[in-house]
C-alpha positions as CSV (number, residue, x, y, z in Angstrom):
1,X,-116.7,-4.8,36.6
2,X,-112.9,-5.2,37.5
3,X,-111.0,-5.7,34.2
4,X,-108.1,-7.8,35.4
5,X,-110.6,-10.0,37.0
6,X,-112.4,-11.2,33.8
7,X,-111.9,-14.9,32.7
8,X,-110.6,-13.8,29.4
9,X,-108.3,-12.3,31.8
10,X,-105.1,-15.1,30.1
11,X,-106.5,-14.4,26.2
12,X,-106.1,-10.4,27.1
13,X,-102.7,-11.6,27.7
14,X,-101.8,-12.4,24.3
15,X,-104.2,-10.7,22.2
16,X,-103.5,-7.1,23.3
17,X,-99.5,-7.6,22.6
18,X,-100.2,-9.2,19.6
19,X,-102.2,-6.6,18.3
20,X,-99.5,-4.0,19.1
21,X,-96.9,-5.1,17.1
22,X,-99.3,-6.4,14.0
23,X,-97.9,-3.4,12.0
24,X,-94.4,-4.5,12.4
25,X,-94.5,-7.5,9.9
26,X,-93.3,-5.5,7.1
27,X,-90.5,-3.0,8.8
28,X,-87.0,-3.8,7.2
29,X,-83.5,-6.0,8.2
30,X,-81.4,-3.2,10.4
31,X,-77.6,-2.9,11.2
32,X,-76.8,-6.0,12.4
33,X,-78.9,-7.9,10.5
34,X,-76.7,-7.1,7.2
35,X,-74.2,-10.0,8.2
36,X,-76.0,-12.0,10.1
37,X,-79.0,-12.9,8.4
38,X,-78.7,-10.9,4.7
39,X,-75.3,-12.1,3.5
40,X,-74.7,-14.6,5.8
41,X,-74.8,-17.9,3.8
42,X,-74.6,-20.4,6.4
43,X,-78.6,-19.4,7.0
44,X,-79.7,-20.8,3.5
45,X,-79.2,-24.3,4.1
46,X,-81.4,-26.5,7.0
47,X,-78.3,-29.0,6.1
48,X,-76.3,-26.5,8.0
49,X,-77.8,-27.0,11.6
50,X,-75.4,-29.7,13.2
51,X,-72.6,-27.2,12.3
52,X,-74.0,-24.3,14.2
53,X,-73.5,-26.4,17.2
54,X,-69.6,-26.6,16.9
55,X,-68.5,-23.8,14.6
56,X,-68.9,-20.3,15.8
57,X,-67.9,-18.3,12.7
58,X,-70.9,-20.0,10.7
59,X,-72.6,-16.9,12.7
60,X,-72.0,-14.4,10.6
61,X,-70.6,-13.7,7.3
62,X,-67.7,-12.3,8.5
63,X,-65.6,-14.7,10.5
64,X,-64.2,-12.1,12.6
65,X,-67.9,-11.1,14.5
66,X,-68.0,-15.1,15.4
67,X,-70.2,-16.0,17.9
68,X,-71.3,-19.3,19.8
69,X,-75.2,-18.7,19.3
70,X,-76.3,-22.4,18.0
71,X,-80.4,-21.8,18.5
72,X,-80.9,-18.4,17.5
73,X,-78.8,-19.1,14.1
74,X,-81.0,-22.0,13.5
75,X,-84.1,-19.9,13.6
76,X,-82.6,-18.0,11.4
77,X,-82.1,-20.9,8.8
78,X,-86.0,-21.8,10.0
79,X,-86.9,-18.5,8.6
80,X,-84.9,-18.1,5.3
81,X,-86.1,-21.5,4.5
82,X,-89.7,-20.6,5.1
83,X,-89.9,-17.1,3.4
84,X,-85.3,-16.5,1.7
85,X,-85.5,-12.9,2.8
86,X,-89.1,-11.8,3.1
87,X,-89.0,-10.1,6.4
88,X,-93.0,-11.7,7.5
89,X,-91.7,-14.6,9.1
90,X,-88.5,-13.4,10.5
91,X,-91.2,-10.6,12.4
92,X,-93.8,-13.5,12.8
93,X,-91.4,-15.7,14.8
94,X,-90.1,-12.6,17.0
95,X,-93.5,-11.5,18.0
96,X,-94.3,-15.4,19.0
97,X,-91.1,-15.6,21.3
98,X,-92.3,-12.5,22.6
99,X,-95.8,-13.9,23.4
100,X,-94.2,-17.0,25.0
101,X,-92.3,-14.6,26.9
102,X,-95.2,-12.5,28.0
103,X,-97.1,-16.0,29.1
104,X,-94.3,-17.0,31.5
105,X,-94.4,-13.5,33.2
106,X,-97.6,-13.8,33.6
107,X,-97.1,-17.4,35.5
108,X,-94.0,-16.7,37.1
109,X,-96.4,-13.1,38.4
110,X,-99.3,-15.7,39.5
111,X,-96.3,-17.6,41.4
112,X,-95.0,-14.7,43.1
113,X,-97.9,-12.1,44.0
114,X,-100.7,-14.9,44.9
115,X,-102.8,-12.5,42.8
116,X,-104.0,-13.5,39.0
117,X,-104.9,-9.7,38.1
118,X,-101.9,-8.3,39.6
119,X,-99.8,-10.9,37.3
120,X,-102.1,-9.9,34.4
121,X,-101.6,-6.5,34.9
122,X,-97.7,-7.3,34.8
123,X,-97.7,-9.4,31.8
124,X,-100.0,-7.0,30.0
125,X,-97.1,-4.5,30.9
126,X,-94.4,-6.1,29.8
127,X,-95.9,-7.3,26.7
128,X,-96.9,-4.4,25.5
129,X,-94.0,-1.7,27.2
130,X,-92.4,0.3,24.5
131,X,-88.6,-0.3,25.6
132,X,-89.4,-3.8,24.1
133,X,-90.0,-2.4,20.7
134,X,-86.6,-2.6,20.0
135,X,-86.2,-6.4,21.0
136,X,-89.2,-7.4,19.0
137,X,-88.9,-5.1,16.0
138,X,-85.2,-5.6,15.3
139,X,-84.3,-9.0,13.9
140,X,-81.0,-9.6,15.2
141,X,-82.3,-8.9,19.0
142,X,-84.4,-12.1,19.1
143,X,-81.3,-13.3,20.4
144,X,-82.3,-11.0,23.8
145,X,-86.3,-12.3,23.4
146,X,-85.2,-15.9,22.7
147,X,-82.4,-15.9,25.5
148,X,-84.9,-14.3,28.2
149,X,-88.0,-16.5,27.6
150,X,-85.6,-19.7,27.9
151,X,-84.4,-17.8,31.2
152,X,-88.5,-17.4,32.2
153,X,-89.3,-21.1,31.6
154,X,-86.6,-22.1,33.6
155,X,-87.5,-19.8,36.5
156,X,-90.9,-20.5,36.4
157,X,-90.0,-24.2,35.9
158,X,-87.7,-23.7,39.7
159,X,-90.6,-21.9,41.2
160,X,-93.0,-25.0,40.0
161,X,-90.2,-27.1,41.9
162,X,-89.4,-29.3,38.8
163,X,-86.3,-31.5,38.6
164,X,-83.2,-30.6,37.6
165,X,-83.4,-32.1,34.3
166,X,-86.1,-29.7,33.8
167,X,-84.2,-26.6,34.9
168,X,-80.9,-27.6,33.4
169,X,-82.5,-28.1,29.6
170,X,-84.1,-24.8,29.8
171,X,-81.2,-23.3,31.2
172,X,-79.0,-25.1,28.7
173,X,-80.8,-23.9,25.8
174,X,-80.9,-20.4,26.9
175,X,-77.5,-20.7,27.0
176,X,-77.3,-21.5,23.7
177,X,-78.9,-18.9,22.7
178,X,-77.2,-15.8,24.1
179,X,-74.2,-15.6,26.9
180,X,-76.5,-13.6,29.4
181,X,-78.5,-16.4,30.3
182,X,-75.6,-17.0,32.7
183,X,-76.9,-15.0,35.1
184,X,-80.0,-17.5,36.4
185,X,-78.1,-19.6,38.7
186,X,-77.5,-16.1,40.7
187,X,-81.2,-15.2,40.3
188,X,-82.5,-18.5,41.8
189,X,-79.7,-18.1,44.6
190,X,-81.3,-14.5,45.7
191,X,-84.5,-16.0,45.6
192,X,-83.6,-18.8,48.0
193,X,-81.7,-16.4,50.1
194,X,-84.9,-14.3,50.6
195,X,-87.3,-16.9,50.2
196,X,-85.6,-19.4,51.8
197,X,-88.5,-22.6,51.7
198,X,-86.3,-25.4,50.7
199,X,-83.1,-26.7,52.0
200,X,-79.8,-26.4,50.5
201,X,-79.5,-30.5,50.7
202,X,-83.1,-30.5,48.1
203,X,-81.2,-28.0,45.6
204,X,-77.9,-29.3,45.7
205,X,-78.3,-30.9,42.7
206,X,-79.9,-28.5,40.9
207,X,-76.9,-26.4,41.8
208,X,-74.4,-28.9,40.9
209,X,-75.9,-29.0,37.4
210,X,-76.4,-25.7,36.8
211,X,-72.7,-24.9,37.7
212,X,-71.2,-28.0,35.2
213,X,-73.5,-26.1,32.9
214,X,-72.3,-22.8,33.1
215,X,-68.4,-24.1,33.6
216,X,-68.8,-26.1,30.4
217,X,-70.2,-23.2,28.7
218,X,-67.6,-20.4,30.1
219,X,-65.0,-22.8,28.8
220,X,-66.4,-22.9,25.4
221,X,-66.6,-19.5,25.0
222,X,-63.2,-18.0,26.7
223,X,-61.9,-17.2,23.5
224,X,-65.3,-14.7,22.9
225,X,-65.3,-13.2,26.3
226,X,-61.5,-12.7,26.7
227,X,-61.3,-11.0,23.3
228,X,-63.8,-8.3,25.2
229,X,-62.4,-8.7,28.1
230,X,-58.8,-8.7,28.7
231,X,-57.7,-9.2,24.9
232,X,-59.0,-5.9,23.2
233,X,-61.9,-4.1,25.4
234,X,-63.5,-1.3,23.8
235,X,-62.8,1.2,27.1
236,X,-61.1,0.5,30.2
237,X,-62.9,-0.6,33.1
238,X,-63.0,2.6,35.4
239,X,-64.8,4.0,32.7
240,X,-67.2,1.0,32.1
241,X,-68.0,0.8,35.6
242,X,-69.2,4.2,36.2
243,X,-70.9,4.4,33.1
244,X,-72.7,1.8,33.7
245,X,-73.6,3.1,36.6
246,X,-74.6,5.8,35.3
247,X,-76.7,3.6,33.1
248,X,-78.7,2.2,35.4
249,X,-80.4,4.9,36.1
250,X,-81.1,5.6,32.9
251,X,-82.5,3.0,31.9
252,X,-85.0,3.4,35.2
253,X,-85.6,6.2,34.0
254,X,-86.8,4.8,30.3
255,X,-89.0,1.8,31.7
256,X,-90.3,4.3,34.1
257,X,-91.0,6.7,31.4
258,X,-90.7,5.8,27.9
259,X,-90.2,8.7,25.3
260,X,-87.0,9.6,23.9
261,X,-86.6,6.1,22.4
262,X,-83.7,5.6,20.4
263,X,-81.5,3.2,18.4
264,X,-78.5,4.8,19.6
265,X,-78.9,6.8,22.6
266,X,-76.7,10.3,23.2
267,X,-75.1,8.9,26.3
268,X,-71.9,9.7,27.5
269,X,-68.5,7.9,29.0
270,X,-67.9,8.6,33.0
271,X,-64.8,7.8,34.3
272,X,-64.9,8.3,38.3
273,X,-66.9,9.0,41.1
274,X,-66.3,12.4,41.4
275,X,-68.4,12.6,37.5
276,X,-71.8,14.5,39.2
277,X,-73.9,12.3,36.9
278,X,-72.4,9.0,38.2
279,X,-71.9,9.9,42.0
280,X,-75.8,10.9,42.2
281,X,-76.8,7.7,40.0
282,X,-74.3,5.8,42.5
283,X,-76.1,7.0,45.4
284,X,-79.6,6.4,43.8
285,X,-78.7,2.4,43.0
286,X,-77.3,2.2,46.7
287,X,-80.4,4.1,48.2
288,X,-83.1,2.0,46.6
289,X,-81.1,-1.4,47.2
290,X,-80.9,0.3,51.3
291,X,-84.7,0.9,51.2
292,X,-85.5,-2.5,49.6
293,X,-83.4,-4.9,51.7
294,X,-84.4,-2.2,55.4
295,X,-88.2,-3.7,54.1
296,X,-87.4,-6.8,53.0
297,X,-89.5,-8.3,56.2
298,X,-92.7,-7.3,55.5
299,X,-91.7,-6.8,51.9
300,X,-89.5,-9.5,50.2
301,X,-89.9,-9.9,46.5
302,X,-89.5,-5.8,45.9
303,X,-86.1,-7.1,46.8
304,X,-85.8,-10.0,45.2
305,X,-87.1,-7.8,41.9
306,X,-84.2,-5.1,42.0
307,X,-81.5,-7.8,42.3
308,X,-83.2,-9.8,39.4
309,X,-83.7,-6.8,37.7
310,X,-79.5,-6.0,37.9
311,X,-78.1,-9.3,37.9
312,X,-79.8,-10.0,34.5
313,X,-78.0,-6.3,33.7
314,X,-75.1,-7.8,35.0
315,X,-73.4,-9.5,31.7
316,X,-73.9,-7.1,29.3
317,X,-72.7,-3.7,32.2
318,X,-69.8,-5.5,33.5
319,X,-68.3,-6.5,29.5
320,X,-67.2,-3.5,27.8
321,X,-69.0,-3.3,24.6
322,X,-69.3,-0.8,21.5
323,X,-72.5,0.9,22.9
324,X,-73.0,2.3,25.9
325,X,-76.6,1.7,26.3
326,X,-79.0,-0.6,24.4
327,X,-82.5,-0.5,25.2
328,X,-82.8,-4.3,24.4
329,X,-80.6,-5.2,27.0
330,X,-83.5,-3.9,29.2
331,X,-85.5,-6.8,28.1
332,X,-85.3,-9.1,31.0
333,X,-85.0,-6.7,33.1
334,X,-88.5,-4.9,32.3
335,X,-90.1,-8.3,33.0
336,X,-89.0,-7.9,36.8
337,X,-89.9,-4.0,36.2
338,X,-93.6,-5.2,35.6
339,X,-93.7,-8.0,38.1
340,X,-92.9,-5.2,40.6
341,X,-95.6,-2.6,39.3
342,X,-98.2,-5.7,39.3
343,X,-96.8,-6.3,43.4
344,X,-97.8,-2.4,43.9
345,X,-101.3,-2.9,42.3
346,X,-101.9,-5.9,44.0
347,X,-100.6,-4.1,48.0
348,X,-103.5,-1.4,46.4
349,X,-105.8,-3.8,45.4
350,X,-105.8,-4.9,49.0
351,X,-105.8,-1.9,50.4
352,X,-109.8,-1.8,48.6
353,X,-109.1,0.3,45.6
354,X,-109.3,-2.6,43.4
355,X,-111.7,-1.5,40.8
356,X,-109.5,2.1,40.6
357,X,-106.1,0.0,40.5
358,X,-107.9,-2.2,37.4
359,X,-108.9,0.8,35.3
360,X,-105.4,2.4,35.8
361,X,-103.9,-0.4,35.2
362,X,-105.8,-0.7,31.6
363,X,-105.7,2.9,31.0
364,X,-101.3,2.0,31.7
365,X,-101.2,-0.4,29.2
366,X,-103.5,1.0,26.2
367,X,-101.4,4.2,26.5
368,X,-98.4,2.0,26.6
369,X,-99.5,-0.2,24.1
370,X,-100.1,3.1,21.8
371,X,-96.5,4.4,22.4
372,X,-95.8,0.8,21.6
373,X,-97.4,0.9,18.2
374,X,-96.0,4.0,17.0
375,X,-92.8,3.2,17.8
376,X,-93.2,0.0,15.1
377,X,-93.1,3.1,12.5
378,X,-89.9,4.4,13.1
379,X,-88.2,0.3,12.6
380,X,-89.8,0.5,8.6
381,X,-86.8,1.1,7.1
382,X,-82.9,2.3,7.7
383,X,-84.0,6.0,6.9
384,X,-86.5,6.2,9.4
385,X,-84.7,4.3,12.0
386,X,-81.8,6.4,11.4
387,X,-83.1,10.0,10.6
388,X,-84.8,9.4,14.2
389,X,-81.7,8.6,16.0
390,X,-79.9,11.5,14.6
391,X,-83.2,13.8,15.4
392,X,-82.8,12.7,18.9
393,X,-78.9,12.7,18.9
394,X,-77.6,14.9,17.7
395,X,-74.5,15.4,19.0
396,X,-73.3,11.6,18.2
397,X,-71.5,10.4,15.1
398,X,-72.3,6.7,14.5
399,X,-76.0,7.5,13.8
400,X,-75.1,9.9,10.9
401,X,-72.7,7.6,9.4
402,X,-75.3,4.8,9.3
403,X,-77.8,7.4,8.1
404,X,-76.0,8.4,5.4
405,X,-75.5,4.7,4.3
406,X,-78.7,4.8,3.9
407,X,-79.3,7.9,2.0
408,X,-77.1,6.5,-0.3
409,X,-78.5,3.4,-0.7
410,X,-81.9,5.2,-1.6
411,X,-80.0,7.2,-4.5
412,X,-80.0,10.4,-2.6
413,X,-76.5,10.8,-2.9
414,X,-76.2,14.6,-2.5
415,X,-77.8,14.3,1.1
416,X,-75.5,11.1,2.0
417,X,-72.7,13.4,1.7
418,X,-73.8,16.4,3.6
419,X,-74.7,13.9,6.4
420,X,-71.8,12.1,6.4
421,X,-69.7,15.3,6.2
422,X,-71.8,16.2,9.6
423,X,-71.0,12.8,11.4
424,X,-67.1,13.1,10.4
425,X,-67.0,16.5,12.0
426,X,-68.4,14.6,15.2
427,X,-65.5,12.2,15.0
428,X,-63.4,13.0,12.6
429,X,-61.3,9.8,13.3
430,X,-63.8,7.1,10.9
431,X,-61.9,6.8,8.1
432,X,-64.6,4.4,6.2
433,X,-66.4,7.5,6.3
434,X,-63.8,9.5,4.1
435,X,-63.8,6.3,1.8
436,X,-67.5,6.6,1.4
437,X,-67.3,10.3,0.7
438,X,-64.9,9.5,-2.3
439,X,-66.8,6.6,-3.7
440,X,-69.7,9.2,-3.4
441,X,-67.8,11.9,-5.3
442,X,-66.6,9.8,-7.7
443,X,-70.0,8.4,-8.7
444,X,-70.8,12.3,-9.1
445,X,-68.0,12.7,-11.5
446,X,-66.2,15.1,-9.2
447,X,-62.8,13.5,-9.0
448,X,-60.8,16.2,-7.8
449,X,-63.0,16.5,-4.3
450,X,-63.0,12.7,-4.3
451,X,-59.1,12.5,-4.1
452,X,-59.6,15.7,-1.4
453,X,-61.9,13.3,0.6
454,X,-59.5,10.2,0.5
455,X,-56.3,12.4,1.3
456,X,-58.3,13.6,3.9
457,X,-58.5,10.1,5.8
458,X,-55.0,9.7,5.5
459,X,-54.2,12.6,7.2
460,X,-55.6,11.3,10.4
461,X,-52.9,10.0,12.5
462,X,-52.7,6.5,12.0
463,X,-53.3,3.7,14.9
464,X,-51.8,0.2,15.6
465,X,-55.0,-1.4,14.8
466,X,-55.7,-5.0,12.0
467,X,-59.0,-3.0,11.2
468,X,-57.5,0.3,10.3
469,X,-55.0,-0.8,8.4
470,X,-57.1,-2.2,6.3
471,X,-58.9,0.9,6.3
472,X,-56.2,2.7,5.6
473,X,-55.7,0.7,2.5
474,X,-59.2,1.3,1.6
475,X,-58.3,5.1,1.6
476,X,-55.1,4.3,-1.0
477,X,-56.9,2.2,-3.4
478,X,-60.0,5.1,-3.9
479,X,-57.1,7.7,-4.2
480,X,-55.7,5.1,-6.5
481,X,-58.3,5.1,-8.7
482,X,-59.7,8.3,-8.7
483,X,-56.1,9.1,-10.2
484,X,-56.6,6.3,-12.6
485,X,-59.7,8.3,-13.8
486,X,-57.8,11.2,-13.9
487,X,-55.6,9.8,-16.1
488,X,-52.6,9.9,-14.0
489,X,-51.2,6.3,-14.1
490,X,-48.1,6.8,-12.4
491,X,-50.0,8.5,-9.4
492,X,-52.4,5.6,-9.4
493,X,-49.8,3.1,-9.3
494,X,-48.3,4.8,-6.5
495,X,-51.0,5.2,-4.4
496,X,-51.9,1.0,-5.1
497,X,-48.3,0.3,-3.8
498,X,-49.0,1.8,-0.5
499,X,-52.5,0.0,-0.2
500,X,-50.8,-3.1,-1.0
501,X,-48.1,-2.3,1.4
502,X,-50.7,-1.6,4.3
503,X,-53.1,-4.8,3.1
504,X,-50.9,-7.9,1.4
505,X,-53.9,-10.0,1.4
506,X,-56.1,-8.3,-1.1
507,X,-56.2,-10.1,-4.4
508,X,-58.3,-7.2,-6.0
509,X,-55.2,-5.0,-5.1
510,X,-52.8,-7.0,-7.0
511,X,-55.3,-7.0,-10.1
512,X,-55.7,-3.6,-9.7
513,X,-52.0,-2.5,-9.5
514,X,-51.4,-5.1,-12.3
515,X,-54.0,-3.4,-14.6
516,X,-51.9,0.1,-13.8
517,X,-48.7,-1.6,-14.6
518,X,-50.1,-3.2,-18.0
519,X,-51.6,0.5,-18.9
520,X,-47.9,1.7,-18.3
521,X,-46.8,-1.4,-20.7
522,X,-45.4,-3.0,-18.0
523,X,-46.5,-6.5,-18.2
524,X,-43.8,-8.5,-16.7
525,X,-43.9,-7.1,-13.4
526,X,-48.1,-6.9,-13.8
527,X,-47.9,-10.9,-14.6
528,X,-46.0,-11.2,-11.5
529,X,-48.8,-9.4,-8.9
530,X,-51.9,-11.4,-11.3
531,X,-50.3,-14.4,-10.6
532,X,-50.1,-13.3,-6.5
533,X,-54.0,-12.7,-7.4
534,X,-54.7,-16.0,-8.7
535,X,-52.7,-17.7,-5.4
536,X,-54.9,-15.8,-3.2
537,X,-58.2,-16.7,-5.4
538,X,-58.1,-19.1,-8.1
539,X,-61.9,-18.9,-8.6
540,X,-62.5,-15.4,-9.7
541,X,-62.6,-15.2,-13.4
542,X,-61.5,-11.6,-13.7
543,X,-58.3,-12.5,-12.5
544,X,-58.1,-15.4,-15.2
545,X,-58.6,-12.1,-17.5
546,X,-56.1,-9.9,-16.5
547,X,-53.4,-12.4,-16.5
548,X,-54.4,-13.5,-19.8
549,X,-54.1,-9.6,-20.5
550,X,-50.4,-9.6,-19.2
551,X,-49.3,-13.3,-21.0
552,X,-51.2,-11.5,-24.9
553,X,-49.1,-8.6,-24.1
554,X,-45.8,-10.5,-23.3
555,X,-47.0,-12.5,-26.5
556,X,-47.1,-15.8,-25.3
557,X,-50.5,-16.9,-26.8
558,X,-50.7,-20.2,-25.5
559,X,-50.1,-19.0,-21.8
560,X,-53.1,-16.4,-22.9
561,X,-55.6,-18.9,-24.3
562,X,-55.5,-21.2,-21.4
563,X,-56.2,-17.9,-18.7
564,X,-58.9,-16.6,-21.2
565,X,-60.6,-20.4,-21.5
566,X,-60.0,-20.8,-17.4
567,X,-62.1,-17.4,-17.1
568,X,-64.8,-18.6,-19.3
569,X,-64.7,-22.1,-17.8
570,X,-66.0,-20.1,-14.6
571,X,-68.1,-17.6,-15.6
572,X,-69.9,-18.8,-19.3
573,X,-71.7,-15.3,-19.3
574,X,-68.3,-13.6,-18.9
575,X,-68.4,-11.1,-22.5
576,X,-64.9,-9.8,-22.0
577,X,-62.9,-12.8,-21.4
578,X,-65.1,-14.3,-24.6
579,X,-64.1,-11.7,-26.7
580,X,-60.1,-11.4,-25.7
581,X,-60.3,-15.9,-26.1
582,X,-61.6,-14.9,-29.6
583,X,-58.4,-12.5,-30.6
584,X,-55.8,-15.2,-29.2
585,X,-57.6,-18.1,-31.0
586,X,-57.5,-15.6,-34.6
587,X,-54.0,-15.2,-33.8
588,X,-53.0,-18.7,-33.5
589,X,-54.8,-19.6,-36.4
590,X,-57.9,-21.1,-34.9
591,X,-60.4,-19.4,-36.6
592,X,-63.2,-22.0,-35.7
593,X,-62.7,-21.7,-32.3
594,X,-62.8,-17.7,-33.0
595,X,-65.6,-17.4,-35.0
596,X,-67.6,-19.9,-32.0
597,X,-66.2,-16.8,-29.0
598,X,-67.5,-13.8,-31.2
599,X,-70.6,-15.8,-31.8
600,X,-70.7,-16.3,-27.6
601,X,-70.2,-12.3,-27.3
602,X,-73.2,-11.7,-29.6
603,X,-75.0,-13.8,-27.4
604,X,-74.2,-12.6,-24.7
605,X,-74.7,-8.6,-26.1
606,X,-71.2,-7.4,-26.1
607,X,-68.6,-7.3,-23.7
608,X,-70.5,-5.3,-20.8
609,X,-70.7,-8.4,-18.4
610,X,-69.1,-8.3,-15.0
């Protein structure tokens, strides 16, 4: 009995992926996910939706990583409303994009081989190919499975001949989902070109709509794509290019063998032809696009596979972006990978070794389907992610920063340091990582090597960079206060005038700095940075405190009372600003209103509260 011939041929399609990634409902939010979906607060509200349509920093809780991504944030706000931060449904709605996804490869693979096992035998590939673990398993990429399966429908909905409405909504939508989906009106172009069955007059509307689409949405987002672009890109574009070049070829090499998987591949930078790595990965890309156009006769879609395969590279290897290589971006890509393994079983099949093609095929996709499943272990939490990436990597820096984050995190402090020690002697140019190691240090009670660790990231020379500068500030203020500890207050307040120098903005500097000068029974010039503190947030009660702090001190109670009763007004639960309202109302002669604050402290069990 030939297996890809059965009737339950389409279930086999769904089940068999499905069952793959059941042990993936419980792996953890990764990287990315932190401001996206965990402390982005623009997800916990369904009132939110119209907004994500016309305001791009509602994307993420930091306004600088901004994007226009309108559908994939509202899934997100589908999900927190469903489970607020249980990862089941965040998981359950990434492997059900990923089923749609493997459904339309397996119609768009009965469109194009004529041949319902071959496009089984393709769909079961894709659907259960390990360099899609990373797309399914990590939250943030359902922006790559949500983008491609709108860019399926709307393929399979051209190859079905459907209007232009049809193909312009799906298009449209992937759009809206992720920036890469640009790429399908060249797709659909190749396949005319090489399959050239209806006239340019029948799709000239099509085209017309599809390139007011994409002009309206390249407009939209210029401000995105020039900041990576021409603004500030990551590396120049010689060394882009031939990288990704270079790239190419690995990832061939990852859908055509799988192991080695990693987060954060060891991959690095080529600059020019004459790197051996990119000239003989120049000359394979040019050979195989040779040997697939010289057949393209007898032979077409191969062809019209490889281009499919690179144009939907195209966006993400022509932008320059922090990674090198990602294997999610293989995604779309490894569904034309599959359609053209399914073409090769099918030319077997013909050839009369159906039944062997069938069982090889199966035998293919459990094995790849195991790979698959294993793979889901290493996505159950940042220390297994990461301690796998640094296992396979070891020569590169970011994983065993990230590791060590997590180290932390779990309480194994002692290891977090001696892993991020290892990353900074990789690149010893991340100065977060030098603030880290003296928050880590300080936490130990070993202030001395956490002012060595700070001094440290100061040494390294300093750039004409926002981001470091604030950095850099980052690096004063934990010198600052591991001084403070130390009991040197004119060395803390030293090192908090150059963070405040390097980072104006900071309210928490100017409380800090003000707290040093009170200490140093300065309180007219600390009222003076408080005040700065309370312009740049009015809302934060500990600031109500410390400038109540510097008016007691400069004796003007009434001044006092009112910051003390403004902190309280903010934060009821607040024990300290309680406790200094009850020594300014017994000073001015309130003893009521005293008597009612110590009773709020008792309440509230002293004066702990943050």
């Amino acid at each position: 009995m030939n297996p890809l011939r059965s009737r339950y041929l389409p279930l086999l399609v769904l089940v068999l992926p499905l069952l793959v990634y059941l042990n993936s409902q419980q792996n953890a939010f990764h990287y990315d996910d932190s401001h996206a979906i965990v402390d982005n607060p623009h997800i916990r509200t369904l009132a939110n939706l119209p907004a994500y349509f016309v305001d791009p920093t509602l994307f993420s809780a930091k306004p600088e990583y901004a994007m226009y991504r309108p559908l994939l944030l509202g899934s997100f706000a589908l999900n927190y409303a469903l489970s607020g931060y249980e990862v089941w449904s965040y998981h359950l709605f990434n492997i059900a994009l990923h089923l749609w996804a493997v459904w339309l490869v397996f119609r768009i693979g009965e469109a194009l081989l004529k041949d319902r096992p071959a496009a089984g035998l393709a769909a079961l590939i894709f659907g259960v190919h390990p360099i899609n673990s990373e797309a399914v398993n990590y939250i943030s990429s359902r922006s790559e499975v949500l983008a491609a399966a709108f860019f399926l429908w709307a393929l399979l909905l051209f190859l079905r001949r459907r209007g232009e409405a049809w193909v312009g909504g799906a298009y449209l939508a992937g759009l809206l989902t992720k920036s890469t989906v640009i790429a399908l009106p060249a797709v659909l172009v190749c396949y005319q070109w090489i399959f050239p069955g209806r006239s340019l007059r029948e799709l000239r509307r099509l085209y017309l709509v599809l390139g007011i689409l994409s002009l309206g949405y390249l407009v939209g987002v210029w401000k995105f794509l020039h900041r990576a672009t021409l603004g500030a890109p990551v590396r120049s574009y010689s060394e882009q290019g031939w990288s990704q070049i270079k790239g190419l070829v690995f990832y061939l090499k990852l859908l055509l063998w799988p192991s080695g998987l990693n987060v954060d591949h060891q991959f690095q930078v080529s600059d020019t032809l004459l790197d051996p790595f990119a000239a003989s990965a120049f000359a394979l890309v040019l050979s195989l696009l040779f040997l697939a156009f010289y057949h393209r006769r007898r032979h077409p879609l191969p062809l019209f596979l490889l281009l499919f395969g690179l144009i939907v590279l195209a966006p993400a290897s022509l932008i320059p972006l922090n990674v090198l290589v990602n294997e999610h971006r293989l995604y779309l890509s490894s569904a034309a990978f599959a359609l053209a393994l399914g073409y090769g079983a099918a030319q077997l099949a013909r050839r009369g070794w159906q039944e062997g093609v069938a069982w090889a095929g199966l035998a293919l996709v459990v094995g790849l389907g195991f790979a698959t499943f294993e793979r889901n272990k290493v996505w159950q939490s940042e220390l297994s992610l990461w301690s796998d990436a640094v296992a396979k990597a070891p020569d590169m820096a970011r994983p065993r920063f990230i590791l060590a984050e997590a180290q932390a995190s779990a309480g194994d402090t002692v290891a977090a340091i001696q892993t991020m020690e290892a990353g900074l002697q990789r690149d010893p140019s991340f100065l977060v990582g030098y603030v880290r190691l003296g928050q880590w240090r300080q936490e130990q009670g070993r202030l001395a090597e956490a002012g060595a660790a700070y001094e440290r990231g100061l040494k390294v020379p300093p750039q004409e960079d926002p981001e470091q500068l604030v950095q850099r500030a980052g690096l004063w203020s934990g010198l600052a206060e591991t001084r403070r500890l130390m009991g040197d207050w004119q060395g803390s307040l030293g090192a908090y005038q150059q963070a405040l120098a390097l980072a104006p903005a900071q309210p928490d500097l100017y409380n800090n700095t003000g707290n040093v000068l009170q200490e140093l029974q300065r309180p007219a010039e600390a009222l003076v940075l408080h005040q700065r503190a309370l312009e740049l947030n009015q809302m934060d009660p500990r600031t109500w405190v410390n400038l109540g702090s510097a008016y007691f001190a400069l004796r003007d109670l009434g001044a006092a009372r009112r910051a003390f009763a403004r902190a309280v007004e903010l934060d009821p639960r607040y024990g300290l600003a309680w406790a200094n309202l009850a020594v300014v109302q017994e000073q001015l002669g309130d003893h009521r209103a005293a008597a009612e604050a110590r009773q709020r402290v008792a309440q509230l069990g002293g004066v702990s509260h943050e």
